[in-house]
C-alpha positions as CSV (number, residue, x, y, z in Angstrom):
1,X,146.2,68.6,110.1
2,X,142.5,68.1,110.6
3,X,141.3,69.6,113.7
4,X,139.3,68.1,116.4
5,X,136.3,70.6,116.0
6,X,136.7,70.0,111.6
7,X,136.5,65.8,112.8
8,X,133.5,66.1,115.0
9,X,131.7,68.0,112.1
10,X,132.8,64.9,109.6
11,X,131.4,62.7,111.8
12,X,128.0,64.4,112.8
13,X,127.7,64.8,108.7
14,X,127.9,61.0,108.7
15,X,125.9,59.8,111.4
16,X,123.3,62.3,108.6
17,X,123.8,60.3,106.0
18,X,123.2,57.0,107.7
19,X,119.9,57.8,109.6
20,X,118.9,59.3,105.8
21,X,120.2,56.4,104.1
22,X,122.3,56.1,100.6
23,X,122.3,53.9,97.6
24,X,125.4,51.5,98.2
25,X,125.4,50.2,94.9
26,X,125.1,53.5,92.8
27,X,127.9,55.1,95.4
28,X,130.3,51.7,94.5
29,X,130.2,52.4,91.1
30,X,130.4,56.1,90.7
31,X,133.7,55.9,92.8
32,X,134.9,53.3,90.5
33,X,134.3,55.5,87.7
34,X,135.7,58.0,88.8
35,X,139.0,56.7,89.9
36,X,139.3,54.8,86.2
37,X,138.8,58.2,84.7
38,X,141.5,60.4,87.3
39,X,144.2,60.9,87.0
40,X,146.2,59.8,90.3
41,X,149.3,57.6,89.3
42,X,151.7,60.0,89.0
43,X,150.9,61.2,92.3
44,X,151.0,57.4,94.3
45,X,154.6,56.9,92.6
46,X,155.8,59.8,93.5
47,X,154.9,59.8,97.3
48,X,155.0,55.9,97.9
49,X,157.8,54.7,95.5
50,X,156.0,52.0,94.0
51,X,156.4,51.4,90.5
52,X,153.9,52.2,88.1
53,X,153.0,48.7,86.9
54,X,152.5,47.9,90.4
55,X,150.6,50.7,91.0
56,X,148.1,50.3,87.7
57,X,147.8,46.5,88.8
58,X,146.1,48.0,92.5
59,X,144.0,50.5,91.0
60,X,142.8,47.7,88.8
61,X,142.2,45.5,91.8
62,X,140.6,48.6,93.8
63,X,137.7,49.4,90.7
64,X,137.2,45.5,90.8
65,X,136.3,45.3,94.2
66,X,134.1,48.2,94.6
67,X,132.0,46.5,91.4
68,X,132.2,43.2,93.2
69,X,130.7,45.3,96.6
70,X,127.9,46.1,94.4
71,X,127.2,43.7,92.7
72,X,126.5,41.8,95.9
73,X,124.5,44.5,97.3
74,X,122.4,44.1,94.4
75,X,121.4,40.1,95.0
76,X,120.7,41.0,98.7
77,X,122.4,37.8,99.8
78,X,124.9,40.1,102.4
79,X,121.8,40.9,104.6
80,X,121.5,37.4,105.9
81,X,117.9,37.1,105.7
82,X,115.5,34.9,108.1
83,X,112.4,34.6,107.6
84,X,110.3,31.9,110.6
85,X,106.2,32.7,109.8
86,X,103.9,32.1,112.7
87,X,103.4,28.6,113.9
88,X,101.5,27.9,116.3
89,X,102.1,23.9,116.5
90,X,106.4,24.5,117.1
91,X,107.5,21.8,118.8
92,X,109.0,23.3,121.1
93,X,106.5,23.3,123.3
94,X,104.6,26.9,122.7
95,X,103.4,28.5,119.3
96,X,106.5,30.3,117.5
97,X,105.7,33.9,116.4
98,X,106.8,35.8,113.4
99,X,110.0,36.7,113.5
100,X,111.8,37.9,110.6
101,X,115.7,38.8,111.0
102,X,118.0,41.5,108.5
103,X,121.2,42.3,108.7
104,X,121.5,46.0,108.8
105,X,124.1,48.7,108.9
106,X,125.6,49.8,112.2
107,X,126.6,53.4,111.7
108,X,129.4,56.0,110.6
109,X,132.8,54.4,110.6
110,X,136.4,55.2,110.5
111,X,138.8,53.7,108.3
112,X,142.7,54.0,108.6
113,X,144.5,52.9,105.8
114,X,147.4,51.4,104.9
115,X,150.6,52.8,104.2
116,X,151.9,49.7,101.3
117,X,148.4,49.8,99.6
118,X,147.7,53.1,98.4
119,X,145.0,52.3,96.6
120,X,143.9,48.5,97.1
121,X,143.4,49.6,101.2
122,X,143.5,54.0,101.1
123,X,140.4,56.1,101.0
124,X,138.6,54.4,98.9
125,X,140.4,50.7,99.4
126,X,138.6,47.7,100.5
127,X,137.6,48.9,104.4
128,X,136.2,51.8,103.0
129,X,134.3,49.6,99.9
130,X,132.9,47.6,102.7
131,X,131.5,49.7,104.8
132,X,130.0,51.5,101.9
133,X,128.6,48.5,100.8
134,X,127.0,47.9,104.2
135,X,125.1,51.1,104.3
136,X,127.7,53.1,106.4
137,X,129.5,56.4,105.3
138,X,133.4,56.9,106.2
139,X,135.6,59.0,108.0
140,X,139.2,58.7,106.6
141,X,142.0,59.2,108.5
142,X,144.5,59.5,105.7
143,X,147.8,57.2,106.2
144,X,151.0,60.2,106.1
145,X,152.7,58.2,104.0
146,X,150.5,59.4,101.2
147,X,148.4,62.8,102.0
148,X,148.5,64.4,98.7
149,X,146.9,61.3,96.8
150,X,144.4,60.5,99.7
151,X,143.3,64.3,99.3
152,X,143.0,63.9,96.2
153,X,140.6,60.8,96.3
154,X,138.5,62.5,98.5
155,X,137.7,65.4,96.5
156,X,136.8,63.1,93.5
157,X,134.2,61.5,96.0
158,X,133.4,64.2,98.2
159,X,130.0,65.4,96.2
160,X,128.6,61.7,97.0
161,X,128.5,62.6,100.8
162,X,129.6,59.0,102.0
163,X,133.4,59.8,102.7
164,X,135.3,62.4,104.9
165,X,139.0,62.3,104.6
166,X,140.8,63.6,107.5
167,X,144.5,63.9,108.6
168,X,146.5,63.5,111.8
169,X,147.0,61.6,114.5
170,X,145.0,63.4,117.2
171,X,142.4,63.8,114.2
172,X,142.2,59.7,113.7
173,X,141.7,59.4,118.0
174,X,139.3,62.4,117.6
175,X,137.5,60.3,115.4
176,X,137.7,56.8,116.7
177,X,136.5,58.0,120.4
178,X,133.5,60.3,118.3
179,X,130.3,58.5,120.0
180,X,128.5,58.7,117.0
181,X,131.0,56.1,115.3
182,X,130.3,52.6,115.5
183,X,133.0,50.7,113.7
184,X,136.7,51.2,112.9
185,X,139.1,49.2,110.5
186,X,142.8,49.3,110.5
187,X,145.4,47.7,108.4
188,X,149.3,48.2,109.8
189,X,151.5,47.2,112.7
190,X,150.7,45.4,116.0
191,X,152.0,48.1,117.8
192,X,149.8,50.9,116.1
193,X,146.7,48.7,115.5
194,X,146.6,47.7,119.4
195,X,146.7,51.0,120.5
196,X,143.6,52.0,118.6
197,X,142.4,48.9,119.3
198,X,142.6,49.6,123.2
199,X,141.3,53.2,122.5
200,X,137.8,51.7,120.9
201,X,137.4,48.9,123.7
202,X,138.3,51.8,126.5
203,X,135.4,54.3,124.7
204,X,132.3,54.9,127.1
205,X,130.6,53.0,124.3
206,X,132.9,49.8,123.3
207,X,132.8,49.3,119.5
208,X,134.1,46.5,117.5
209,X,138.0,47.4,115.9
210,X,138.6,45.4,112.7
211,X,142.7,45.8,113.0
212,X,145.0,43.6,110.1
213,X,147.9,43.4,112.1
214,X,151.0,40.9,111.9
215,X,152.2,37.7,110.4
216,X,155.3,35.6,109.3
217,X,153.0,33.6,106.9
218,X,155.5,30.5,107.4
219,X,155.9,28.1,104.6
220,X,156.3,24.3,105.2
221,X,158.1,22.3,102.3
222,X,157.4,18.6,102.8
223,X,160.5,15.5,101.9
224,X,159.3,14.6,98.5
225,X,158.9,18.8,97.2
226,X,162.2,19.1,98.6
227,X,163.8,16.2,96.6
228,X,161.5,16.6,93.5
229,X,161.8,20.7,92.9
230,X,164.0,22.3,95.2
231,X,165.2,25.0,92.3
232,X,161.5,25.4,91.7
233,X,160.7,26.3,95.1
234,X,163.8,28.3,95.7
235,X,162.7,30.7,92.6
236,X,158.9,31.2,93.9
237,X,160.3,31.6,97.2
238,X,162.0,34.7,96.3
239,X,159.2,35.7,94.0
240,X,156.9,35.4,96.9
241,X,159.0,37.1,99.6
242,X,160.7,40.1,97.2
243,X,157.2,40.8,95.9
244,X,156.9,45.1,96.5
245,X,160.2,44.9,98.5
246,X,158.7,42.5,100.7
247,X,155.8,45.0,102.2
248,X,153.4,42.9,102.2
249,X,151.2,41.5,105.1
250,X,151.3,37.9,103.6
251,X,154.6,37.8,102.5
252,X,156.6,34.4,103.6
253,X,159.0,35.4,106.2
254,X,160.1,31.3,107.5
255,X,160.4,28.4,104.9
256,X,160.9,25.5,106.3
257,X,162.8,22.9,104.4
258,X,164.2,19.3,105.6
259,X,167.5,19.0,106.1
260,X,170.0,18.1,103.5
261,X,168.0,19.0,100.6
262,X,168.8,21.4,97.9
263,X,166.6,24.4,98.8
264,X,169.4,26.6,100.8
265,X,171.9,26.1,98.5
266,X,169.4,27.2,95.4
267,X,168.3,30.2,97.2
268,X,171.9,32.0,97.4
269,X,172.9,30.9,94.1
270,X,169.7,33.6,92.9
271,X,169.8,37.3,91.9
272,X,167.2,38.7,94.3
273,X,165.5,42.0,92.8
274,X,166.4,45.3,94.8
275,X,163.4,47.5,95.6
276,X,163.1,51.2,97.0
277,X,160.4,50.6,100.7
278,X,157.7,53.2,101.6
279,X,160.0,55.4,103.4
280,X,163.0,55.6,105.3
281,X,161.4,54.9,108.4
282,X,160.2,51.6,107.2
283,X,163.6,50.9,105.5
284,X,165.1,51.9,109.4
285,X,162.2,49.7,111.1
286,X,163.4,46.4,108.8
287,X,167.1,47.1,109.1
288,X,166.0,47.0,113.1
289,X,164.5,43.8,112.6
290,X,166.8,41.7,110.8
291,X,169.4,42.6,113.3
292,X,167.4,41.3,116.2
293,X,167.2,37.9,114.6
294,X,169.5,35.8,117.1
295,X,173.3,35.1,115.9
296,X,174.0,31.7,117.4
297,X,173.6,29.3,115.1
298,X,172.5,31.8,112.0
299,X,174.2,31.0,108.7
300,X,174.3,34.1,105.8
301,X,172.8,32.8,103.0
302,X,172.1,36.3,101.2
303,X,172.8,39.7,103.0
304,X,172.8,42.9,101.4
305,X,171.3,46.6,101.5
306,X,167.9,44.7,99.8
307,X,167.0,41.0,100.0
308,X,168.8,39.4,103.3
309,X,168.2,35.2,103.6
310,X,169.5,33.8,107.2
311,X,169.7,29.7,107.3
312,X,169.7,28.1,110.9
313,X,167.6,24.7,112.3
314,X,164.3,24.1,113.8
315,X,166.3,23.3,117.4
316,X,167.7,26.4,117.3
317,X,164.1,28.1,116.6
318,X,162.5,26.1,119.1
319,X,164.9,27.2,121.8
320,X,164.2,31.0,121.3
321,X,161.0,30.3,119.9
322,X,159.8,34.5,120.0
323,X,162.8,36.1,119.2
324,X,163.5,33.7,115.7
325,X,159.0,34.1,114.6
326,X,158.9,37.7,115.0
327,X,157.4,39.9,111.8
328,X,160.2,41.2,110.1
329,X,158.7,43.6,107.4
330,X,160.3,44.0,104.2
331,X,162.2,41.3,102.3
332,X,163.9,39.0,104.4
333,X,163.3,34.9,104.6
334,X,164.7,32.6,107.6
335,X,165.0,29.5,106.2
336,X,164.7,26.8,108.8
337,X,165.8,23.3,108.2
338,X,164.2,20.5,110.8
339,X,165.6,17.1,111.1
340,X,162.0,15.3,112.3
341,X,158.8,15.8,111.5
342,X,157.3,15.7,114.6
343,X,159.2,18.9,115.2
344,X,157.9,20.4,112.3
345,X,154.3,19.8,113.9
346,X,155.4,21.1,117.4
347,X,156.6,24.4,115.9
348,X,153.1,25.0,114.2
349,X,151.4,23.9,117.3
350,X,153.5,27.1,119.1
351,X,153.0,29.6,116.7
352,X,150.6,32.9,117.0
353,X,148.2,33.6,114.8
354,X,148.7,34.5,110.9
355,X,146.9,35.3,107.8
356,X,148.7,32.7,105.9
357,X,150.2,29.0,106.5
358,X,151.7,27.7,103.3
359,X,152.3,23.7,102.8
360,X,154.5,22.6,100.2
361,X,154.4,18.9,99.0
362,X,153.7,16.2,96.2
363,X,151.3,14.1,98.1
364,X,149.3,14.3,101.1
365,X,151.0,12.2,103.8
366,X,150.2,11.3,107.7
367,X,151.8,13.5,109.5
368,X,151.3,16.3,106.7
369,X,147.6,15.9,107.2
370,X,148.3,16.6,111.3
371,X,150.3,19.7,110.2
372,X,147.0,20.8,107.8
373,X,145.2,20.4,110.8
374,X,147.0,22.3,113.6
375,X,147.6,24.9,111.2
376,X,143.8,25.3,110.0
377,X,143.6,26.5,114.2
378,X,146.6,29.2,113.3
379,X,146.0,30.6,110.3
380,X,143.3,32.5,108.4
381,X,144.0,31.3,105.5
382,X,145.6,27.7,104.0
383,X,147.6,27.4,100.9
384,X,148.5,23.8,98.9
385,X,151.1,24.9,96.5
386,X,150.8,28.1,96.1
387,X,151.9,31.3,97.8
388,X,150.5,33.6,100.5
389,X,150.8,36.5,98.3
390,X,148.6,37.9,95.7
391,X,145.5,37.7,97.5
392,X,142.5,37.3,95.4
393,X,139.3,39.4,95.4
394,X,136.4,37.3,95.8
395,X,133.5,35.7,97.5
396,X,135.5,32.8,99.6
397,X,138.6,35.1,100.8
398,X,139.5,35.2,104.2
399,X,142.3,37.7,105.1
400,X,142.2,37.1,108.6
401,X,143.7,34.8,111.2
402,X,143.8,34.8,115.5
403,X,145.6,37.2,117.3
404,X,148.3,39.0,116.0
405,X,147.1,38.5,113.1
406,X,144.1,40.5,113.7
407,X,141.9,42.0,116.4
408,X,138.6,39.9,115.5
409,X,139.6,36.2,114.4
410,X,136.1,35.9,112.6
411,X,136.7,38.7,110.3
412,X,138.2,39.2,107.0
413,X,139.3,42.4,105.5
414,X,139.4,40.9,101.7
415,X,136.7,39.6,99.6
416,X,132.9,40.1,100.1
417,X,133.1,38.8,103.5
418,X,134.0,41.8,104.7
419,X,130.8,43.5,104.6
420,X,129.5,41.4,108.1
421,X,132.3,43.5,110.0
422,X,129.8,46.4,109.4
423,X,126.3,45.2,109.9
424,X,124.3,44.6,113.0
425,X,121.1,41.6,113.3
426,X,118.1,42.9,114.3
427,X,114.8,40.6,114.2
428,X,111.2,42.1,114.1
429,X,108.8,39.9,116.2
430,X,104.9,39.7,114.8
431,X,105.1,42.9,112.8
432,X,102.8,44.3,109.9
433,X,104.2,43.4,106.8
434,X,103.7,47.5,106.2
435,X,106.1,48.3,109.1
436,X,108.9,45.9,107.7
437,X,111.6,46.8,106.0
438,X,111.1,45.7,102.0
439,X,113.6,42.9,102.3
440,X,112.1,41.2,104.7
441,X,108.4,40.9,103.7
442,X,106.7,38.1,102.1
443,X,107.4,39.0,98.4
444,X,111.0,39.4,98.7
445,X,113.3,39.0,96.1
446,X,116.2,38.1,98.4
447,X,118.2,35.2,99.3
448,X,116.7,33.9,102.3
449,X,116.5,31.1,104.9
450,X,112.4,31.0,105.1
451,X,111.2,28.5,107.7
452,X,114.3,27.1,107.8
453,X,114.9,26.4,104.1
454,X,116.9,28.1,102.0
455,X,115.4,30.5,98.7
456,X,116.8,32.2,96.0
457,X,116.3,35.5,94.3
458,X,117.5,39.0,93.3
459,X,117.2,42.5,95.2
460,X,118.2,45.8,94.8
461,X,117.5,47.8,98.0
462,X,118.0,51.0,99.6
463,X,118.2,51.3,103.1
């Protein structure tokens, strides 16, 4: 373990390297270099369980994403640039002055990873890309379900001076509560992430907590789906919810189906794939949680050591509406059928936040177009068709959603949106263009919003 005295050093090294400043884009790279070139498999499959091809496929995804990180550093366009010139006609009613506004990085931060991503979200996942890409260096608490490979990864990048991996609980609060941190990022449970949640807000000097918390990630299967490809759904279903033994923050965990249709019956005439979880305590925590589900009313549909699918009704659901929507983490599916539509819309209307809210239909239809719209205030993220998981790295993701689903609605911890959780505005009233930063003087090459309409360009900076 990482002791308190070892963490304060990490973090005072840190807070260094910000005040000095890094290249963002030359660090993205060289870590995804280097992690092409190591070699770290073997390790992740032997201290996760995760098969290989699933492992290859998330070190494929983690390279990707630190290019991506980069590449966007490069345009400029995350610095949010504002530039109003002098005017001493503004209609407002006194002359406007130059003011000129940048987004720019807030400080060290502190990353915790997460325990079914050893790669795509470890030490050098997408929190850590992200903050990197913002101009702020990163203190690691390593997740314990993989120390040797998070070690590992920090040695490959330690010579670049931007991340600190340390290990332990007391070392992650030692960090967290540091007051020359600024920003921490989580990815895990509700429990876990409001704890450390409570700890940043309680600090002397609140900071902003950027936990990925909990979701059920319901799916809603419309009449005419139901009727039209009920075997169909059934198979992606399973493909969606089995997907790495069901550890996965958007994996399905309620379909909802109308009654009568062919969708229950589908679903237990399939062979669902057995899978190994992250540990025992995980396998202990899921084994918890699917016996909590309620009894009353509960039909088996598939129950076994792996893959367990209950069947009960929307009544029933709405009755004990917090024991029946709770996270269950690992592969299990409640399959609720509903009678009415308008019951269909109620239950969205009650549900908590989540990352994910999946409709399921051939056409668009009234009170279809309600449920798209209650759910666009529940979820994160909206899917027509497709399923929650597999989320894709890019520009327009939003992993996020309202509370549980996170501890900052407006934030997403996937795609190249994630880079705002670690920057700060600051605006520079009637400065000398000699005294501005680069970015924001008259000649820049950035993307910017100048007098209120928008330019384009091309930047590489250094902050």
């Amino acid at each position: 373990m990482t002791s308190v005295e070892e963490v304060h050093a990490a973090v005072e090294a840190a807070d260094r390297v910000w005040q000095d400043g890094f290249d963002p884009v030359g660090v993205l790279r060289a870590i995804a270099d280097r992690l092409e070139t190591a070699d770290l498999l073997g390790v992740a499959e032997r201290e996760t369980r995760l098969p290989a091809s699933r492992l290859r496929g998330e070190l494929t995804r983690t390279t990707f994403q630190l290019r991506l990180f980069a590449e966007l550093v490069e345009t400029g366009a995350h610095l949010g640039v504002r530039i109003d010139r002098a005017d001493p006609d503004w209609p407002m009613g006194a002359p406007r002055p130059d003011l000129r506004r940048v987004l720019q990085p807030v400080g060290p931060v502190v990353v915790f990873p997460a325990g079914n991503f050893p790669f795509a979200f470890g030490v050098a996942g997408g929190d850590t890309a992200s903050a990197l890409a913002a101009g702020c260096p990163v203190v690691v608490k390593a997740h314990p379900g993989y120390p040797e490979l998070s070690d590992l990864t920090g040695e490959l990048v330690r010579d670049l001076g931007v991340v600190t991996v340390v290990h332990g609980e007391e070392a992650g609060r030692a960090a967290l509560t540091h007051p020359l941190v600024k920003a921490g990022a989580f990815t895990g449970s509700v429990r876990g992430g409001r704890a450390l949640f409570d700890l940043a807000a309680g600090r002397p000097e609140p900071i902003p907590f950027y936990g990925e918390l909990g979701s059920v990630n319901p799916v809603f299967v419309a009449r005419d789906a139901a009727g039209s490809r009920a075997r169909r759904i059934a198979e992606e279903a399973v493909a969606s919810f089995t997907t790495g033994a069901g550890q996965l923050c958007t994996k399905p965990g309620l379909l909802l189906v109308p009654e009568g249709c062919a969708i229950p019956q589908e679903l237990a005439s399939l062979e669902l794939p057995v899978a190994p979880m992250l540990s025992e305590r995980i396998s202990e925590g899921y084994r918890d949680a699917v016996a909590s589900v309620p009894g009353d009313g509960v039909t088996e549909l598939v129950v076994g050591d792996g893959p367990v699918v209950l069947l009960t009704d929307l009544r029933r659901v709405l009755g004990d509406f917090e024991a029946f929507t709770r996270e269950c983490f690992g592969p299990f599916l409640l399959v609720v059928t509903y009678a009415e539509d308008a019951e269909v819309v109620e239950f969205a209307r009650r549900l908590e936040g989540q990352l994910t809210a999946t409709v399921i239909a051939d056409e668009p239809s009234g009170w279809v177009e309600e449920l798209v719209r209650v759910l666009a205030r529940r979820a994160g993220r909206l899917l027509w068709n497709q399923w929650p998981t597999g989320v894709s790295v890019t520009h327009a993701q939003h992993h996020g959603g309202p509370w549980p689903a996170t501890t900052a609605a407006g934030s997403t911890s996937v795609g190249t949106a994630a880079v705002e959780r670690f920057l700060r505005p600051v605006a520079y009233q009637n400065f000398p263009s000699d005294l501005l930063p680069g970015v924001l003087r008259d000649d820049t090459r950035a993307p910017a919003l100048v007098d209120g309409r928008f330019t384009e360009g091309a930047l590489t900076m250094r902050w």
